[in-house]
C-alpha positions as CSV (number, residue, x, y, z in Angstrom):
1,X,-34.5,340.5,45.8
2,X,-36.8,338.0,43.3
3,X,-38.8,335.8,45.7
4,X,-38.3,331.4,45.6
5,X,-40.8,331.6,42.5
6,X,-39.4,334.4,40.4
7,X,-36.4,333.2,40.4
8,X,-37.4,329.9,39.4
9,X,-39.5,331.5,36.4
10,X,-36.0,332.9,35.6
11,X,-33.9,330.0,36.1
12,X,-36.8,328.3,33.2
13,X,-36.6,331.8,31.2
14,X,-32.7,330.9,30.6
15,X,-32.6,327.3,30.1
16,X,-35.7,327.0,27.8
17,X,-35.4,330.8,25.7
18,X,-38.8,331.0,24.9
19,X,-39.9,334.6,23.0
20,X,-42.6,335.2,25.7
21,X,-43.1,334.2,29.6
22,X,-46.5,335.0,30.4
23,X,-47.7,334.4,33.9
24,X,-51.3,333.0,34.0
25,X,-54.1,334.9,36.3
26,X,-57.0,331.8,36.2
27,X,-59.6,334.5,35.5
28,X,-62.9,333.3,32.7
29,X,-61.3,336.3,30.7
30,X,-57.5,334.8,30.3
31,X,-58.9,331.3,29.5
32,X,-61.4,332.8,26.9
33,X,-58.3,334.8,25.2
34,X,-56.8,331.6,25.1
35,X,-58.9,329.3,23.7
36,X,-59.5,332.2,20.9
37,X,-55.6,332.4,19.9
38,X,-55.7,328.2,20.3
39,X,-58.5,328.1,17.8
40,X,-55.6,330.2,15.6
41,X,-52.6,328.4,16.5
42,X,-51.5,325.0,14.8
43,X,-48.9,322.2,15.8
44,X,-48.3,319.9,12.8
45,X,-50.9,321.2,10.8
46,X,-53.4,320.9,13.5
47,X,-55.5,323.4,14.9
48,X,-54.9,323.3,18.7
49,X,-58.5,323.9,19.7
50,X,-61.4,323.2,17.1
51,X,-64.6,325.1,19.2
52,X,-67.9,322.3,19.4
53,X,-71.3,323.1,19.5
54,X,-72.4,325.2,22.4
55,X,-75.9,325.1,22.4
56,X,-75.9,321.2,22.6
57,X,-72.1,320.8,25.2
58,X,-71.2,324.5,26.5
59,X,-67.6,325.8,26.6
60,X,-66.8,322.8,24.5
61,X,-63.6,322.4,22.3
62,X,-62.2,319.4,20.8
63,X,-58.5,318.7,20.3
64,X,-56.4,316.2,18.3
65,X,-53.3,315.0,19.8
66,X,-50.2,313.5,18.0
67,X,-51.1,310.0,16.9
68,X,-48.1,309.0,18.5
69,X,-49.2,310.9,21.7
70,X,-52.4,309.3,23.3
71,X,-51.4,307.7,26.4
72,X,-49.3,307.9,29.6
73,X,-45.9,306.4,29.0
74,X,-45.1,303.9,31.7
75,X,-41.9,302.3,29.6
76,X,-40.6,306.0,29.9
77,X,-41.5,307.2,33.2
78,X,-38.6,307.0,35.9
79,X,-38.3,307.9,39.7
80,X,-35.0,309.4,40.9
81,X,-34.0,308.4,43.7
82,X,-30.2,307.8,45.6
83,X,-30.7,304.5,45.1
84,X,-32.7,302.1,43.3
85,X,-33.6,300.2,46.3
86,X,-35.4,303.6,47.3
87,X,-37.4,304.0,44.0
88,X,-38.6,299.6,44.4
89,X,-39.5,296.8,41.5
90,X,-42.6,298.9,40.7
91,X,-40.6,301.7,39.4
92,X,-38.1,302.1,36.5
93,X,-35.2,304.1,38.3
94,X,-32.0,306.5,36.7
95,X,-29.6,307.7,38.8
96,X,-31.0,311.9,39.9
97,X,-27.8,313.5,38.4
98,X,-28.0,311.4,35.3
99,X,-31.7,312.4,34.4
100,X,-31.2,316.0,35.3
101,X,-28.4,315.7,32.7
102,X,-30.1,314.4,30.2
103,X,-33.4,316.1,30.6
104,X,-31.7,319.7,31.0
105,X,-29.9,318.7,27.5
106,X,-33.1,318.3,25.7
107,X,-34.9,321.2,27.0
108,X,-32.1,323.9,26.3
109,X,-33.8,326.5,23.9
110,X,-36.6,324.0,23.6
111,X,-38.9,327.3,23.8
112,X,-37.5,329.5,20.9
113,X,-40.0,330.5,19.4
114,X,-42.7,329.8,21.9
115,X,-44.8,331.3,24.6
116,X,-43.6,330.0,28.2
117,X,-46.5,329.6,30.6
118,X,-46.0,329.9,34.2
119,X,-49.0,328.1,36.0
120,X,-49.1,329.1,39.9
121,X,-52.0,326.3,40.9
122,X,-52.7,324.8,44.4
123,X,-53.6,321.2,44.8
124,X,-56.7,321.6,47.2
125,X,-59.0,324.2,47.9
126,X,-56.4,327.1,49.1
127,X,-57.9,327.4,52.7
128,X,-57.1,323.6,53.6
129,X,-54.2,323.1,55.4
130,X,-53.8,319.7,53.5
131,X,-53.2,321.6,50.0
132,X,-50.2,321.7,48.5
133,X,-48.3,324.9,46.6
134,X,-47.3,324.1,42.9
135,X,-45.6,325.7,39.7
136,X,-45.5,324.3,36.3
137,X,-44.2,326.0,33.5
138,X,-45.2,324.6,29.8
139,X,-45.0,325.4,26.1
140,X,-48.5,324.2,25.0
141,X,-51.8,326.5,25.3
142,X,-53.4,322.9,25.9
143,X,-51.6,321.8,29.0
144,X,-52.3,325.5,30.3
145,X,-56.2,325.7,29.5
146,X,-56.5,321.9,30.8
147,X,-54.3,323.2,34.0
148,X,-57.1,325.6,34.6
149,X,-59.7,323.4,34.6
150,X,-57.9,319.8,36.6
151,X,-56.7,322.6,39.7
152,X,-57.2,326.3,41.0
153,X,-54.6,328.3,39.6
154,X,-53.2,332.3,39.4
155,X,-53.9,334.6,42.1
156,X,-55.1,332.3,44.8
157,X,-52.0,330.0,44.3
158,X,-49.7,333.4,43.9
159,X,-50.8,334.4,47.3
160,X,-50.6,330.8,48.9
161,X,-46.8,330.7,48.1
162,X,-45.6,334.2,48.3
163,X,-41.9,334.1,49.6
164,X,-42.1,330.8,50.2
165,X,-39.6,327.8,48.9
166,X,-41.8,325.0,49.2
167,X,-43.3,324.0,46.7
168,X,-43.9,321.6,43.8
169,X,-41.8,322.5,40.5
170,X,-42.9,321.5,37.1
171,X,-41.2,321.6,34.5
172,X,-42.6,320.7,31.0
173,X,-42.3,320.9,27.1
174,X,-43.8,319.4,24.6
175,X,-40.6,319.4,22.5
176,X,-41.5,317.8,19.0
177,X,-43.5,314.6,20.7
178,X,-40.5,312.4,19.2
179,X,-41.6,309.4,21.3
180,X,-38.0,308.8,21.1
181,X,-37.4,311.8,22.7
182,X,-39.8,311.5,25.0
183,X,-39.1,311.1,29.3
184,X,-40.9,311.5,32.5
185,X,-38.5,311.9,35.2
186,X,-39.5,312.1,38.9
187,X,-37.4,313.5,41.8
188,X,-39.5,312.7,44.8
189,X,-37.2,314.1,47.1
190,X,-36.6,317.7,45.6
191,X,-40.8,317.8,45.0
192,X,-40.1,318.3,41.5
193,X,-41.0,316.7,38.0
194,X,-39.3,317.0,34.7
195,X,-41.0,316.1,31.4
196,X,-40.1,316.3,27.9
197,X,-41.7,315.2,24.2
198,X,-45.4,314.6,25.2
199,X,-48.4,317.0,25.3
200,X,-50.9,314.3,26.9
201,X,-52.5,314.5,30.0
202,X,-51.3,312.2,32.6
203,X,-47.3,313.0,30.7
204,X,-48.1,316.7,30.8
205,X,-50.6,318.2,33.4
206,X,-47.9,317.4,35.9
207,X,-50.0,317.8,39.0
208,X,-52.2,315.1,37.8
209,X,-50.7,311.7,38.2
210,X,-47.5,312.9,38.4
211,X,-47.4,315.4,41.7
212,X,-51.0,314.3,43.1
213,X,-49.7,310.2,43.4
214,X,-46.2,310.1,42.4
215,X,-44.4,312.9,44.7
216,X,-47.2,312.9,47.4
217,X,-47.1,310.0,47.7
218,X,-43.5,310.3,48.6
219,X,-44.6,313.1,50.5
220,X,-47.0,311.1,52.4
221,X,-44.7,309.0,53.8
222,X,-42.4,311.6,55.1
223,X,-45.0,313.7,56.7
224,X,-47.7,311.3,57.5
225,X,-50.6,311.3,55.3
226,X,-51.7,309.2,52.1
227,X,-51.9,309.9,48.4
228,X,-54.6,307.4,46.9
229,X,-55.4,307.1,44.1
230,X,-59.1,306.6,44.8
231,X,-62.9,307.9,44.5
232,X,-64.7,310.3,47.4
233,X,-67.9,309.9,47.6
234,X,-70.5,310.8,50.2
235,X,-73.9,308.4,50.5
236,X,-77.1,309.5,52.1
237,X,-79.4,306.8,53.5
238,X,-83.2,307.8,54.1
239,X,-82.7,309.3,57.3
240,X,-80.4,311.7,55.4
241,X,-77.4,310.6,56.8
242,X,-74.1,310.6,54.9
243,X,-71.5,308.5,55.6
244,X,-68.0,308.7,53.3
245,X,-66.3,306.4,51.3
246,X,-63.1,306.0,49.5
247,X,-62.8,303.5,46.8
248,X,-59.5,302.0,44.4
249,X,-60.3,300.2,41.3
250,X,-57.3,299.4,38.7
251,X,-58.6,300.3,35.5
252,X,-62.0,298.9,33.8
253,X,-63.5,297.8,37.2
254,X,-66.2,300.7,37.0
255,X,-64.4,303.7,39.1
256,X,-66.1,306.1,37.6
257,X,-69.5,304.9,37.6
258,X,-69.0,304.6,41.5
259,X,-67.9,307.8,41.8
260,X,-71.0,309.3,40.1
261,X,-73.9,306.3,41.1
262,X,-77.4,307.0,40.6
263,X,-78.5,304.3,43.3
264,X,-81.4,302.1,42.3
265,X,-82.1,302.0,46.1
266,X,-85.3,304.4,46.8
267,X,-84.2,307.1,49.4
268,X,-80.0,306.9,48.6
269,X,-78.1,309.2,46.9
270,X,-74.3,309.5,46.3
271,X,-72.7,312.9,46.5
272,X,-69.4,313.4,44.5
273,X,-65.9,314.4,46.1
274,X,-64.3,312.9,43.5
275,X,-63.4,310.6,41.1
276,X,-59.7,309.7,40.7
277,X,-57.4,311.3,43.8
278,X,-57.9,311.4,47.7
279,X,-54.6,313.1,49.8
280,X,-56.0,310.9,53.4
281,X,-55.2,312.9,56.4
282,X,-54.9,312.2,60.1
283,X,-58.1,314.7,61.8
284,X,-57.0,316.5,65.0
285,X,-59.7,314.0,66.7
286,X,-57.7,311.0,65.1
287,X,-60.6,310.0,62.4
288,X,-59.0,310.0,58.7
289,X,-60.4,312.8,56.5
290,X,-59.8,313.0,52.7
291,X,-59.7,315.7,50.5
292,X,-59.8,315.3,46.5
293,X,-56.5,317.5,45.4
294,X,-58.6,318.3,42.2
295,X,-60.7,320.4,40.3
296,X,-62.2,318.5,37.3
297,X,-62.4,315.2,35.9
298,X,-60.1,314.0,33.3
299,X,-62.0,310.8,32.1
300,X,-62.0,308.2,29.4
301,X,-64.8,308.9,26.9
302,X,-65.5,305.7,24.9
303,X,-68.5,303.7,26.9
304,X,-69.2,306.6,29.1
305,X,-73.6,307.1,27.8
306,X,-76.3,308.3,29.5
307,X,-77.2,304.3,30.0
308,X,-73.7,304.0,31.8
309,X,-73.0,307.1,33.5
310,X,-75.7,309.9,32.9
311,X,-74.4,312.5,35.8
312,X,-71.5,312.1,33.6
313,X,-73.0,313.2,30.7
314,X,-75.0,316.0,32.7
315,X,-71.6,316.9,33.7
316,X,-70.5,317.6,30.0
317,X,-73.5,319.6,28.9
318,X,-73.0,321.8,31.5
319,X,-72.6,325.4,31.3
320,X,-71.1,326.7,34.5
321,X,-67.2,326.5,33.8
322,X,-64.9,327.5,31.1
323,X,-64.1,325.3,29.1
324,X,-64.6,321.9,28.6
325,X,-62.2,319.9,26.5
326,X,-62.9,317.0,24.3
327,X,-59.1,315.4,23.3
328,X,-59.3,312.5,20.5
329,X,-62.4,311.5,20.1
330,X,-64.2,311.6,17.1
331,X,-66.9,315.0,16.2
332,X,-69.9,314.6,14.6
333,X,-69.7,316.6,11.5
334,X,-74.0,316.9,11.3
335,X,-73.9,319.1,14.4
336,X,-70.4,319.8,15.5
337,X,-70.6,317.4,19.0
338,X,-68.6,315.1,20.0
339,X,-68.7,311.4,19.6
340,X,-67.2,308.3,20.8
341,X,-68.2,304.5,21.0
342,X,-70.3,304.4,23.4
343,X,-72.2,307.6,23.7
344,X,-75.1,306.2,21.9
345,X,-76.0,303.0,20.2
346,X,-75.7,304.5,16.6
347,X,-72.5,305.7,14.3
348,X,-73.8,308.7,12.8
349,X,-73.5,309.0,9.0
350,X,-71.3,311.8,8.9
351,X,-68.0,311.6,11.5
352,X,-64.6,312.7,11.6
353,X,-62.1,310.3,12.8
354,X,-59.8,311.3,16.2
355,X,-57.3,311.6,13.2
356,X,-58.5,313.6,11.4
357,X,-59.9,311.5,8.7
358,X,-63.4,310.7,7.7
359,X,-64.6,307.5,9.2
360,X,-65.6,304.6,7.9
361,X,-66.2,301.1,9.3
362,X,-64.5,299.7,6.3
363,X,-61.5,300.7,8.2
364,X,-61.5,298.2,11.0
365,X,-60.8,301.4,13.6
366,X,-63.0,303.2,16.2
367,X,-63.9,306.4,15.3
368,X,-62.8,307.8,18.6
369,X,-59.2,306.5,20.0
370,X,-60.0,304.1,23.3
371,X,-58.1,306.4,25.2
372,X,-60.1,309.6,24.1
373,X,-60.3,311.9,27.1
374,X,-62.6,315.2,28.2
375,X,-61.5,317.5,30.6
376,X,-64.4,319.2,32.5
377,X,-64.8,320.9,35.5
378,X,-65.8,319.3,38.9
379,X,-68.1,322.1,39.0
380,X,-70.1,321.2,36.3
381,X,-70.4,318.2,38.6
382,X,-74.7,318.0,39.6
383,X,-74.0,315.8,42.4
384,X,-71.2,317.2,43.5
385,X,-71.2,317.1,47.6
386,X,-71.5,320.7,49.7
387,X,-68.1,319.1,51.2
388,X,-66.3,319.3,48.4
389,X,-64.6,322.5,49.5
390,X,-64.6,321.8,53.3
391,X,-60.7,322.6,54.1
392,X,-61.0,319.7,56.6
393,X,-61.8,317.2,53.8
394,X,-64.7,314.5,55.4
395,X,-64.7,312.1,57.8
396,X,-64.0,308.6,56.1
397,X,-66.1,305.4,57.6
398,X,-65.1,302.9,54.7
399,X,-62.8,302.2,52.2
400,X,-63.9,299.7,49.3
401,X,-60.9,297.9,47.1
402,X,-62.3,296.0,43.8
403,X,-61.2,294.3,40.3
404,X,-61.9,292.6,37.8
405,X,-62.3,288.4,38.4
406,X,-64.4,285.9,37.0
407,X,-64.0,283.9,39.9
408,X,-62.3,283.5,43.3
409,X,-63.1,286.9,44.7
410,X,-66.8,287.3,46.1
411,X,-69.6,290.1,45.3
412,X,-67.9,291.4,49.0
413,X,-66.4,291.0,52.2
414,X,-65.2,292.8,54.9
415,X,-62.0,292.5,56.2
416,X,-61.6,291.8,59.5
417,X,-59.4,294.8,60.8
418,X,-56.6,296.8,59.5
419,X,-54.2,294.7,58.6
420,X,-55.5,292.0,56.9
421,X,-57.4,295.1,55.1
422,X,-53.9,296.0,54.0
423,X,-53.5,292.6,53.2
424,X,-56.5,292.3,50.8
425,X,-55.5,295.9,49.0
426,X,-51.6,294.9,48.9
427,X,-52.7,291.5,46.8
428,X,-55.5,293.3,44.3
429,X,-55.5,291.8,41.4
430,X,-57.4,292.0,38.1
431,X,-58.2,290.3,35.0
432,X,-56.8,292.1,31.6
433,X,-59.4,292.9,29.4
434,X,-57.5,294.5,26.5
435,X,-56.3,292.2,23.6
436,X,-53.1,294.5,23.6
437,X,-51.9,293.0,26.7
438,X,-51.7,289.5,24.8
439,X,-53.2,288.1,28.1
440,X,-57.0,288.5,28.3
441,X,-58.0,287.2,31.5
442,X,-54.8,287.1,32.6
443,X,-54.6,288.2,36.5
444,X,-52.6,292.1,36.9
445,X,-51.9,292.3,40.5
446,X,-52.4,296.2,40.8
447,X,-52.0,296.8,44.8
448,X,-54.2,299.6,46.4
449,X,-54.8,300.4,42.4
450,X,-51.2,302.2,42.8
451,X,-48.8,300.0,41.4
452,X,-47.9,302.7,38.5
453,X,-48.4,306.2,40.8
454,X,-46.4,304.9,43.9
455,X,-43.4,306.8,44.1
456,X,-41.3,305.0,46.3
457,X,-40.8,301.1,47.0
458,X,-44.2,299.6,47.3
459,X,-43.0,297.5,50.2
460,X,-42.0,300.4,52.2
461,X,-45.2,301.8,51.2
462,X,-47.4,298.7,52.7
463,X,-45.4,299.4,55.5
464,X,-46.5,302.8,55.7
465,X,-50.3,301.6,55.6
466,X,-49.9,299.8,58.6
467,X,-48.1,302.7,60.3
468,X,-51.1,304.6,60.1
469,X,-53.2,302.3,61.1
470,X,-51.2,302.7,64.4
471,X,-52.1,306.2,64.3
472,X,-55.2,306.5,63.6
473,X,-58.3,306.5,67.2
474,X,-61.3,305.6,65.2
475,X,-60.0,302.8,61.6
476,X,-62.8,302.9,58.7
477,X,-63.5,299.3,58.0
478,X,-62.3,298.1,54.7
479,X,-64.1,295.9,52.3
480,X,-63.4,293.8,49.1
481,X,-65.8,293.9,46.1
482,X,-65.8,291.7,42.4
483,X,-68.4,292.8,40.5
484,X,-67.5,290.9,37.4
485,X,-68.2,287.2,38.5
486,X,-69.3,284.6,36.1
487,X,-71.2,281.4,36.0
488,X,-70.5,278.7,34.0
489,X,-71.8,280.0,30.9
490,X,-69.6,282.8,31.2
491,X,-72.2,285.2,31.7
492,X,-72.2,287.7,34.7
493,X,-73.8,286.4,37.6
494,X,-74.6,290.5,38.9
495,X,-75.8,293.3,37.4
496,X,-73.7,296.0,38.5
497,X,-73.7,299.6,37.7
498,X,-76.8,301.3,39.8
499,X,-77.6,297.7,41.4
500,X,-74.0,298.2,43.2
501,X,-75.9,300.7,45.9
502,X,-77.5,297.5,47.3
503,X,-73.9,296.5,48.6
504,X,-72.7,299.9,49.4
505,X,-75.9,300.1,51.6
506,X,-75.1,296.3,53.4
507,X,-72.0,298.1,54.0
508,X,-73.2,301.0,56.0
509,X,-75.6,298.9,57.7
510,X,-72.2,297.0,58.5
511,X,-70.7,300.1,59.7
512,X,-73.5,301.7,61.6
513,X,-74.1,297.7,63.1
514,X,-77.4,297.1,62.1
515,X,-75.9,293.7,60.9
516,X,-73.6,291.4,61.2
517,X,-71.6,288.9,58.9
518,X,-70.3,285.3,58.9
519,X,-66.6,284.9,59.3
520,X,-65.2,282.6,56.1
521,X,-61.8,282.1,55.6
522,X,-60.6,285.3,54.1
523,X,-63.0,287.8,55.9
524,X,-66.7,288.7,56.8
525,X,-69.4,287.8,54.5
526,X,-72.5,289.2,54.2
527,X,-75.9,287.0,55.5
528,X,-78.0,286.4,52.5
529,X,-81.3,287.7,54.7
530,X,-79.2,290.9,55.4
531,X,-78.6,292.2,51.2
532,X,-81.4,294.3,50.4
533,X,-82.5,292.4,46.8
534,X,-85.8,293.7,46.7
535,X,-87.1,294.4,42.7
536,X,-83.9,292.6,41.9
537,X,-84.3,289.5,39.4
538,X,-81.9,287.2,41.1
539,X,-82.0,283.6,42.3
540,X,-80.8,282.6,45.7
541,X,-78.6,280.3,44.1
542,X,-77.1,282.9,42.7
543,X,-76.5,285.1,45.3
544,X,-74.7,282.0,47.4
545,X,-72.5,281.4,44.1
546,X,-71.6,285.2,44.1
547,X,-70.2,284.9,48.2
548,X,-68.5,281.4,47.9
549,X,-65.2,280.9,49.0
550,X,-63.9,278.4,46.8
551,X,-60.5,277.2,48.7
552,X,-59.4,275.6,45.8
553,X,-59.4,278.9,43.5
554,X,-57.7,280.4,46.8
555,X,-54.7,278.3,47.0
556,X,-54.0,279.3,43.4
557,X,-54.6,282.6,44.1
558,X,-52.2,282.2,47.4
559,X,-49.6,280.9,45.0
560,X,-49.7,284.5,42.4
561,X,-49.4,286.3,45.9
562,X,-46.5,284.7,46.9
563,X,-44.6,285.2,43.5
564,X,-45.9,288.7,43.4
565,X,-44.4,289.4,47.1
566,X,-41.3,287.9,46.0
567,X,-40.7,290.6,43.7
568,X,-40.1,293.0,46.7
569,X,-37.9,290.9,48.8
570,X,-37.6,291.5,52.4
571,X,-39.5,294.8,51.9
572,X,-42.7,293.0,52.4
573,X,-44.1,293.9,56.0
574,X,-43.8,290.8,58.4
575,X,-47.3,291.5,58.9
576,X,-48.5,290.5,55.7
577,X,-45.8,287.9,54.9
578,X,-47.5,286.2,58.6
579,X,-51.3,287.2,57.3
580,X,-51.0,285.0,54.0
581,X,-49.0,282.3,55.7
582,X,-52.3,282.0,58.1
583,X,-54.5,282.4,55.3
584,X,-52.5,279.6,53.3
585,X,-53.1,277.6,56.5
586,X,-56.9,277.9,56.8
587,X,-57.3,276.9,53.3
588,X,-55.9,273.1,54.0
């Protein structure tokens, strides 16, 4: 009697008739043999895997994608629910039968000719009781080797799920990336994922965005946890005490630098959990712990330097897991490395274009595409916490939202408890910066940085924030930063980047109450006497400019909420809906 997982391998052995199924192991040995037939194998006329310079980034390999593949495909992403109520405004819906129809059309005998590979992974370290059991099978060597290296797969994950049922299905090929033929479809309540015509990341390695936000989230809600999509990160004080953080930025609001600060504060340090995912869990003593679902990092390359984010770039040129994977940017033909704008401040003479092509200013294109990834282990990580493998995940003491706004939003505040924390994360909003939108500057409200990864209506999932609020003995406080403020001149009024410790260290001193704050209308400012500024080049003026409350920018701001809410009905939580009629009240 096959077991729930063989038969599933067999059920995708007969719908997709590939030549081969192999089973992957997640041993050094399997990924090396891989890589080695990738470096053989071509797609299009492309060389899967193009092996870099080891001596300068170990384990490294650079691969070009389809130029019509090089992004995650919102327009074609669906959630399949009953109903469309279910699925909400923030997602595009199909009915489930109707996907399943036309996604089981497309991938019958999609794999003649090809290799099937089964990938067993868990989503956690195994022993954690919060980790989750997965299968994905794919036709790309790529999706496989990045698999290996974004979650723990073979053995470990063949144990974990034995003769079990439960657990997440993935079903993906790569098809012949016709972008017309291209579909993400999501089935939150049969845990499974079905995708078709795309071999990039966030479309393919299905227990990224897709399983670890997506169907846990879904999965949150029914059992009582959270799926964020959200930075770990541990910070030690002098006294060597850590205290945890969780963090949810929308894009181009410095995530990632967060996630892997070098604090300018003497005596701090920040410890990495992680950089993208936290699954939020209810302790047994009622605290909220978070675990990071992840192995590696799958980050944007261009403007990631050693000015910007060195334990970044420490991360890259490390040698201890196999292997790292460089996807669309550009190589440096004069040493075989990598290269993207960004990485230094000069274009070396000699590049090779994401495309293939040899570059040249002359045509008006980066060198690297703006969405060039790598894939490298967590691992490789150098300030990568001890906790990262605790089962229990840490205890979590704050949780910081931010974006991206000139003005309006302060440098920080603290809300005042849960709920109008929920508040605060449910109205995010942030400035466009990319001249694609057609809008630059224009406000992207973004709640809780989930607004594309929810997988369910996102009024039924504010509600489910305050539910576990309800839950929860001990609440970590929650606090708003802006980073991005601007003076008249247009000219940013804060430094950022390593200077951002100083306000992650008000807010411990907030937590452990060695200060206090001034109540303003929308929350709990800090006292100018109690932000350590010391060695910082920055006027008092300043500093009182970056924590006004401008009521005047807030009732416009009020007004974008309200049309925002609007577009989830009566799903909004009375809580909230009462919260920003008080707030609209206090700005009179």
């Amino acid at each position: 009697m096959p077991t729930p997982m063989e038969s599933f391998i067999n059920e995708m052995r007969d719908l997709f008739l590939p030549d081969e199924v192999y089973i992957m192991d997640g041993t050094k040995e399997e990924a090396i043999r891989l890589a080695e037939f990738a470096e053989k194998f071509t797609i299009d006329g492309r060389v899967v895997l193009k092996k870099l310079n080891w001596q300068k980034y170990p384990n490294s390999y650079h691969h070009s994608s389809n130029p019509n593949d090089v992004a995650r495909t919102e327009h074609l992403t669906f959630v399949c629910t009953p109903t469309q109520e279910e699925a909400g405004a923030n997602n595009n819906w199909l009915n489930p039968d109707e996907a399943k129809n036309k996604m089981n059309n497309l991938f019958k005998g999609a794999m003649k000719g090809r290799t099937m590979y089964v990938i067993p992974f868990v989503m956690g370290t195994p022993k954690s009781r919060y980790a989750k059991n997965c299968v994905q099978v794919t036709d790309s060597i790529y999706v496989a080797l990045s698999m290996r290296v974004m979650s723990r797969i073979g053995k470990q994950a063949i144990e974990r799920i034995g003769n079990c049922s439960d657990f997440f299905r993935g079903i993906h090929s790569i098809g012949n990336v016709n972008p017309d033929r291209r579909f993400i479809m999501h089935f939150p309540q049969e845990n499974l994922v079905m995708s078709f015509g795309s071999g990039y990341g966030g479309n393919a390695l299905l227990g990224k965005k897709c399983y670890s936000l997506r169907i846990s989230s879904y999965l949150g809600k029914q059992e009582g946890w959270l799926a964020e999509h959200m930075i770990i990160i541990g910070v030690q004080a002098p006294d060597d005490k850590i205290t945890y953080f969780l963090g949810a930025f929308p894009s181009a609001c410095g995530k990632t630098n967060l996630a892997l600060l070098e604090p300018v504060l003497k005596g701090y340090k920040v410890w990495t959990l992680g950089d993208d995912i936290a699954w939020i869990n209810i302790g047994d003593n009622g605290k909220l712990y978070a675990i990071n679902p992840e192995a590696g990092f799958f980050g944007v390359a261009p403007g990631t330097g050693m000015k910007t984010n060195p334990v970044m770039m420490k991360t890259l040129k490390n040698d201890k897991f196999f292997p790292t994977l460089f996807t669309n940017t550009a190589v440096n033909n004069s040493d075989n490395t990598p290269w993207w704008e960004g990485i230094c401040d000069e274009i070396p003479s000699d590049l090779t274009d994401w495309q293939g092509r040899k570059y040249s200013k002359d045509l008006g294109q980066p060198a690297a595409h703006p969405n060039s990834r790598f894939t490298v282990s967590i691992y490789n990580c150098p300030t990568l916490s001890p906790e990262y493998d605790n089962p229990y995940g840490v205890p979590i003491s704050g949780i910081i939202f931010g974006g991206r706004r000139k003005d309006t939003i302060p440098l920080v505040y603290e809300a005042k408890d849960w709920e109008s924390g929920v508040f605060i994360a449910s109205s995010l909003g942030s400035e466009t910066t990319a001249a694609a939108t057609g809008k630059i500057g224009a406000v992207r409200r973004d709640p809780m940085a989930m607004l594309p990864f929810c997988g369910y209506n996102m009024g039924d999932y504010f509600q489910h924030w305050l539910n576990i609020g309800k839950k929860v003995k001990e609440l970590p406080k929650i606090f708003m930063v802006n980073w991005f403020r601007k003076d008249e001149d247009d000219k940013f009024m804060w430094p950022g980047f390593r200077d951002n410790s100083r306000i992650i260290k008000w807010m411990i001193d907030i937590i452990e109450g060695k200060v206090d704050a001034v109540e303003s209308e929308i929350g709990l400012l800090p006292r100018l006497d109690s932000l350590d500024l010391a060695g910082l080049d920055i006027d008092k003026e300043v500093v009182e400019k970056l924590l006004k409350v401008n009521k005047d920018d807030w009732k416009k701001e009020i007004e974008m909420i309200e049309e925002f809410y609007a577009t989830f009905g009566d799903k909004i939580p009375k809580e909230l809906r009462n919260y920003l009629v008080e707030l609209k009240n206090r700005m009179i």
